[in-house]
C-alpha positions, -999 to +999 in steps of 0.1 A: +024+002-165+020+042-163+048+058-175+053+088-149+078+109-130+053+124-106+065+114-073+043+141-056+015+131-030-022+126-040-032+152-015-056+130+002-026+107+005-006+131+022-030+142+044-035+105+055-001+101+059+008+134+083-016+111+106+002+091+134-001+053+131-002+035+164+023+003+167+009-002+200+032-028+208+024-052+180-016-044+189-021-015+163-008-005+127+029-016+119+034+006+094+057+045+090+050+067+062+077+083+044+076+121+039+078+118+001+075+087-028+111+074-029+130+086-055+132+064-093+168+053-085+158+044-049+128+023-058+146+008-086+177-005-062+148-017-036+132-037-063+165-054-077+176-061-038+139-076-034+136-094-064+171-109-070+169-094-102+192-069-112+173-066-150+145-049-136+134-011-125+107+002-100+091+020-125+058+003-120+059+011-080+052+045-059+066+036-025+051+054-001+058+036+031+070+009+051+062-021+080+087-023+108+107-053+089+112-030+056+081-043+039+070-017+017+037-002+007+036+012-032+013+020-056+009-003-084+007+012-115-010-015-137-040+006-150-026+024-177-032+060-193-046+064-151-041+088-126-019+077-094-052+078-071-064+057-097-037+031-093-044-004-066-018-004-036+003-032-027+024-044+002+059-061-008+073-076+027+109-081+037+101-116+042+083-123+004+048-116+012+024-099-015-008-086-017-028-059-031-047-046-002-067-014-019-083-013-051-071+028-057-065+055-031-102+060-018-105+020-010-068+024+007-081+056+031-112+038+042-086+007+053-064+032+070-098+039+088-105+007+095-079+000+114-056-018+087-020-010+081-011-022+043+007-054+062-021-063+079-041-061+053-016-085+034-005-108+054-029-127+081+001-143+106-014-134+140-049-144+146-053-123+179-048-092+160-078-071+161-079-038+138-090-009+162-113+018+137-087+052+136-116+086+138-088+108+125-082+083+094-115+082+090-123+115+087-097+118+062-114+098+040-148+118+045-131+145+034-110+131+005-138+097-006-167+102+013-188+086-019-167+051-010-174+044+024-167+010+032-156-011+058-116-026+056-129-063+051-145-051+021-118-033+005-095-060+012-118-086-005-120-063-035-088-057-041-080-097-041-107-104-060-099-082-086-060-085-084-062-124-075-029-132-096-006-102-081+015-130-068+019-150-097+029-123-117+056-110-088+073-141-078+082-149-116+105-118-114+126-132-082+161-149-087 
């Protein structure tokens, strides 16, 4: 963990996030960005309410975001004595799901990009889905990670691959 206070914006974060994202009735990106990182005391209470636990803080989350069921999307902060940007980003659903779905904050603009929300890069429940590439996202991330193109797929694979036990190390904390 990364002890920090900073709950201000990666500016390439914010600029991704001033960006509409299209629900398109269940067709686009379910996901709504909150104007700022909630604050320590509000991530902590979310994280107690998720987990069952009342022992625990946030203090290893920067929630930035959330799906239309109150899943939220956070920052991880696992890497220590790293910057946020540095930091992979998760998804926490209201219903239990997990996943890591962007290795840092480049990786997470190029899946905005792609098309992905962070649920749908999480959770796989509707096969029809079909991510639609987003030209303002992705010029965002020219602008901000230009030197980390990559396609969503491959961002999404990365971060499991690399954070294959986020689960495992999540559920353990639940009540």
């Amino acid at each position: 963990m990364v002890p920090t206070d900073d709950r201000q914006f990666p500016a390439a974060l914010a600029a991704a996030l001033t960006l509409p994202f299209d629900y398109d009735d269940g067709h686009g990106v379910d996901f709504e960005a909150f104007p700022a990182f909630l604050s320590a005391e509000d991530t902590t209470d979310w994280f107690r309410a998720w987990t069952g636990n009342a022992k625990l803080d946030g203090d290893c989350f920067r929630v930035f975001g959330q799906d239309g069921t109150g899943g939220y999307a956070a920052f991880w902060l696992v890497r220590p004595h790293r910057p946020l940007a540095d930091q992979p980003v998760v998804f926490l659903g209201s219903e239990g799901e997990t996943g890591v779905v962007a290795r840092d904050l480049n990786a997470f603009l190029w899946l905005l990009a792609g098309g992905y929300g962070p649920w749908e890069a999480a959770t796989s429940y509707d096969p029809d889905w079909t991510p639609r590439h987003n030209q303002e996202l992705a010029a965002v991330a020219k602008r901000f990670a230009a030197d980390s193109e990559q396609p969503a797929a491959a961002v999404i694979e990365q971060a499991t691959q690399e954070f294959p036990d986020f689960d495992e190390t999540i559920t353990p904390l639940c009540r």
